[in-house]
C-alpha positions in Angstrom: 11.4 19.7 -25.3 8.2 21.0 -27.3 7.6 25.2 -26.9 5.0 24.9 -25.5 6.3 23.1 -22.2 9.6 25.4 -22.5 7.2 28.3 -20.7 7.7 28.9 -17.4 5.3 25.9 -15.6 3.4 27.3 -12.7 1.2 24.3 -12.3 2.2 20.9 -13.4 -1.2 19.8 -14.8 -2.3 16.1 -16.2 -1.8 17.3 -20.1 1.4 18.5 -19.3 2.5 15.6 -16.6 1.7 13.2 -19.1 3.5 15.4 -22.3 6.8 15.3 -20.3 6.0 11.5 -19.3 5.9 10.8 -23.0 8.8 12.4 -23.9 11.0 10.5 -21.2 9.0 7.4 -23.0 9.9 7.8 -26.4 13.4 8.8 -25.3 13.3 12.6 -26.3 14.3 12.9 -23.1 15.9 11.4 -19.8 14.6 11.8 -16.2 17.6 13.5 -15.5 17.4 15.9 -18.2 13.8 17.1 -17.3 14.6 17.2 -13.5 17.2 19.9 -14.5 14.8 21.5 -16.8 12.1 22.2 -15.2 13.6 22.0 -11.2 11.8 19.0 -10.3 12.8 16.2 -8.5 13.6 13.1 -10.4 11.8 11.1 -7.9 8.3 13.0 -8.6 8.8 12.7 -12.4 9.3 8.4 -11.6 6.2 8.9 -9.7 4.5 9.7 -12.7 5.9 7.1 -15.4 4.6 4.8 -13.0 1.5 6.2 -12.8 1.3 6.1 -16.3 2.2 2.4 -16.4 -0.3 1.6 -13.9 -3.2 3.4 -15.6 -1.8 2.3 -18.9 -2.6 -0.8 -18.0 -5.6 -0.7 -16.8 -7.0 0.8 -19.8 -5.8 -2.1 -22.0 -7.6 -4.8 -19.4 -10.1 -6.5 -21.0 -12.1 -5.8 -17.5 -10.6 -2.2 -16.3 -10.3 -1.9 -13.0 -12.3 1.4 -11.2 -10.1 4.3 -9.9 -11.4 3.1 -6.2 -10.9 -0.4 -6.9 -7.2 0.7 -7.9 -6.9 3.1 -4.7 -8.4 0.2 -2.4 -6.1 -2.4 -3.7 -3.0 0.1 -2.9 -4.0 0.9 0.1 -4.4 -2.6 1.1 -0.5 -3.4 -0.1 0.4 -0.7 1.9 -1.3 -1.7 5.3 0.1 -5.3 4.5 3.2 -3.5 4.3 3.0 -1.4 7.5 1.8 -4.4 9.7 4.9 -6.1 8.8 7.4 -3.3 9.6 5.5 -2.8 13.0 5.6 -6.6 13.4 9.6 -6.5 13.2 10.0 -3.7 15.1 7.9 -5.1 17.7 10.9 -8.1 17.3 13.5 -6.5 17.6 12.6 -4.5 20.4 11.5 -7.8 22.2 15.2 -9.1 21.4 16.7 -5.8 22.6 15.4 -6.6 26.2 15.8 -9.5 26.2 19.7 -9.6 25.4 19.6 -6.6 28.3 20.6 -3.9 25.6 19.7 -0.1 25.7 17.3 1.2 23.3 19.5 3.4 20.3 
């Protein structure tokens, strides 16, 4: 890793987010090896390669998307997403009485 990210991090900030995100990129590094170096979880430093994808991109669209068009559109997926789950719950609660079985 470059010296300048081996200081002790107090704040993970965009410039250094996106140094470390490059690194795992250009294979100077693995997820796993940065989790254990700087006590992060590798799930958080996936986060932000896709991030990076995403707003990669974007930027290379010929008609960019807005950072509110980008939020709106996730949130959207993700309401999509939730009505669905409640739908099958909703199911299989339905199915549960009807078959005369207790709630788990």
């Amino acid at each position: 890793m470059s010296t300048a990210m081996e200081d002790e991090i107090k704040r993970w900030t965009a410039k250094r987010k996106s140094a470390l995100v490059m690194e795992v990129l250009q294979g100077k590094t693995t997820v796993a090896e940065a989790s254990r170096s700087y006590d992060l979880p590798p799930s958080e430093i996936e986060t932000w390669i896709d991030e990076a994808k995403r707003g990669m991109e974007n930027a290379l669209r010929a008609n960019p998307l807005d950072i509110r068009e980008q939020y709106e559109k996730q949130i959207k997926h993700l309401q999509e997403a939730y009505g669905e789950a409640m739908l099958e719950l909703r199911a299989r609660k339905k199915l549960q009485s009807l078959l005369g079985e207790d709630e788990k």
